[in-house]
N, C-alpha and C positions, 0 to 999 in steps of 0.2 A: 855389537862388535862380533866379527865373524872372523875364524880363524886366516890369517895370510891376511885381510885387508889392512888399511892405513892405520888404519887407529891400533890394529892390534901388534901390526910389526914397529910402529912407536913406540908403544906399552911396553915392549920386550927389551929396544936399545935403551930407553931409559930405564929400566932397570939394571941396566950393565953398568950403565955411566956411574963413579966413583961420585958418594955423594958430599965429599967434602971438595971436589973440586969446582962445580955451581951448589949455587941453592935450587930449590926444588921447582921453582918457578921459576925459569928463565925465558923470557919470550922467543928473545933473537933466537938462542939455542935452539927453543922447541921447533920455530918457523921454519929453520935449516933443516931437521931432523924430520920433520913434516915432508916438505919437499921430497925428499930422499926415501922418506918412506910408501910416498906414492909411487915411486918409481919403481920401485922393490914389489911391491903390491902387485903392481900391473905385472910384473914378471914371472912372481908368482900364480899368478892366474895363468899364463901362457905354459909354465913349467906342469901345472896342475894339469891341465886339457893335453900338452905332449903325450904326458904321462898316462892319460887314458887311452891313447890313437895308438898303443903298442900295444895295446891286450885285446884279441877278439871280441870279449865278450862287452868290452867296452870302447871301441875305435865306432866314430861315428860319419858321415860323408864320406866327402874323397877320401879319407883314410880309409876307409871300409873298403872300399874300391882297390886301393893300393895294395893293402894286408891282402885282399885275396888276391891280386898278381902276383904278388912275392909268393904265394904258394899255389897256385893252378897256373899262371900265366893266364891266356886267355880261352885256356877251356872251361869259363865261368865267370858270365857276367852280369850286370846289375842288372839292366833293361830300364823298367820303372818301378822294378821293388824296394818299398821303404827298407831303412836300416834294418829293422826288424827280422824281416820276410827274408834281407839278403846275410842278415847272420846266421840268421838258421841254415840255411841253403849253406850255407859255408862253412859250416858243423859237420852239417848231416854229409857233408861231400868229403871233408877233410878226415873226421874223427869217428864216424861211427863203422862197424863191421862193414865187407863189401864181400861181393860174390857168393852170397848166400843167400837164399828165400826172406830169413831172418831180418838183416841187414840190409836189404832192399826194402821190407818195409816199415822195418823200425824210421829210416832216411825219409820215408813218405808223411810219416807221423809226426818227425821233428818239423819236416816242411807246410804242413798243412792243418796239422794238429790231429787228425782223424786218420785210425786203422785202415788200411784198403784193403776191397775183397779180394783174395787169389783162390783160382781156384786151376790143379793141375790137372791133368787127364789120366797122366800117370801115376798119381799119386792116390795111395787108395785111402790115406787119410781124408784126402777133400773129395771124393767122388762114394767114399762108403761101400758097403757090402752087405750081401739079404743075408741073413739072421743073423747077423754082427749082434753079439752080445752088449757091447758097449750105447750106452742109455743115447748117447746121443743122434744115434741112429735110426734109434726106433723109430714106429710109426714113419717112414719114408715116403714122400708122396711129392706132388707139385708144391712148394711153397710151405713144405712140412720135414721138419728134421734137419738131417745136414746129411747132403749127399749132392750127388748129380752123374751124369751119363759120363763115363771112363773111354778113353777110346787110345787105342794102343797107335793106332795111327798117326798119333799128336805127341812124337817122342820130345821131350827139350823144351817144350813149348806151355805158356800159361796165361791164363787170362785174370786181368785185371781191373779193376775200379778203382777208381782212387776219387775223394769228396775234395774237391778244390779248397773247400773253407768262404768261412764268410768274411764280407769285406776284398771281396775279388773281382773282378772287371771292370765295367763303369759303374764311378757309387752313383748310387740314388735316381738310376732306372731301373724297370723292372725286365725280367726277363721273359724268353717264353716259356708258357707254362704259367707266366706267374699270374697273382690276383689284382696286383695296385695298380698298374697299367693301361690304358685304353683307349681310345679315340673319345677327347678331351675329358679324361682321369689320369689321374695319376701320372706319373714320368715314364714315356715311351724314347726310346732312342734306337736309332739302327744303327747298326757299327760295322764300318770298316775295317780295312787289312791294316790303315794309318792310323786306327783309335788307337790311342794311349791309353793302356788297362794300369788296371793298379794292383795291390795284392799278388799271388798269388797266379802264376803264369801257366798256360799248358806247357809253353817251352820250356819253363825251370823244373817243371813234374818229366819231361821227356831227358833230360839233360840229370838228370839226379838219377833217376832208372838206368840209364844209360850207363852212369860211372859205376852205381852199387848191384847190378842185378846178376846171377851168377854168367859165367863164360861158355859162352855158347847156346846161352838161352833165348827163346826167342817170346817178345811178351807183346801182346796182344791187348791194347789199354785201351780204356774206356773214361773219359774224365768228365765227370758232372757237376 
């Protein structure tokens, strides 16, 4: 017996019902009261899943789709991302910081689960400096420490990486680059501009940078 079903919104009228006006075992009564409670049952299930389709963090299908027109209209939409992928999207557009380095890519993180690289030109925190005291610096080289080439010429402007996540494109081909793939191995697919991807979209990674990234910056992305 499970909360709201038949048997249990039974269980509950017959305990209201005055016990001196049946006895405890009445057929006809229970039959009618049965009836009734199916009915009530199934309404409660309907009342129960409403009641979920009004909260973000639990509206599911077209309600998902809905809740976010009531708030972006159509500058944000599903494509082929499952519930999941277009909650977060819907979070990270709605609720998290905007127009700051921060908050662009905290928004990346909610969407994909992983940090993305930034690095600014202007910024001497991401490009470093020779005898910079601070450890992180040290030892500066190709591929050693944390630095890179500064250039004053790149005002506004930053470059980006962002990891798409797993579970993105078409499942269960491999890509280029990869290992499980190959003329008669593994699962090879060519895709077109009409494949239906799944996960995790470059247009939802463009479309999220877009809304959160500061004003008048210009960003430079790279999505792998």
């Amino acid at each position: 017996m499970a909360t709201g079903d038949s048997d249990d919104i039974l269980r509950r009228v017959r305990r209201l019902l005055p016990r001196r006006w049946w006895q405890w075992g009445a057929p006809l009564r229970d039959t009618i009261l049965g009836g009734l409670s199916d009915l009530a049952a199934w309404c409660f299930d309907w009342t129960t899943y409403a009641r979920k389709q009004t909260r973000l963090a639990t509206a599911t299908g077209i309600w998902l789709d809905v809740l976010c027109y009531d708030f972006l209209q159509r500058h944000l939409t599903r494509g082929s991302a499952s519930d999941e992928v277009f909650r977060a999207l819907i979070d990270a557009t709605i609720f998290t910081e905007r127009v700051t380095r921060k908050g662009m890519s905290d928004s990346v993180v909610i969407l994909t689960g992983s940090r993305p690289w930034i690095f600014e030109p202007w910024n001497t925190f991401d490009t470093g400096a020779y005898s910079s005291s601070a450890q992180a610096y040290g030892q500066m080289g190709y591929g050693v420490g944390q630095g890179g080439y500064g250039n004053m010429n790149l005002p506004g402007q930053l470059f980006m990486k962002v990891l798409r996540g797993a579970n993105s494109g078409v499942p269960n081909a491999d890509g280029y680059g990869g290992y499980t793939g190959g003329y008669g191995f593994g699962s090879v697919e060519l895709v077109g501009n009409a494949t239906r991807l799944m996960g995790v979209t470059d247009q939802q990674i463009e479309k999220l940078i877009t809304f959160t990234k500061p004003t008048g910056v210009t960003v430079w992305l790279q999505i792998l």
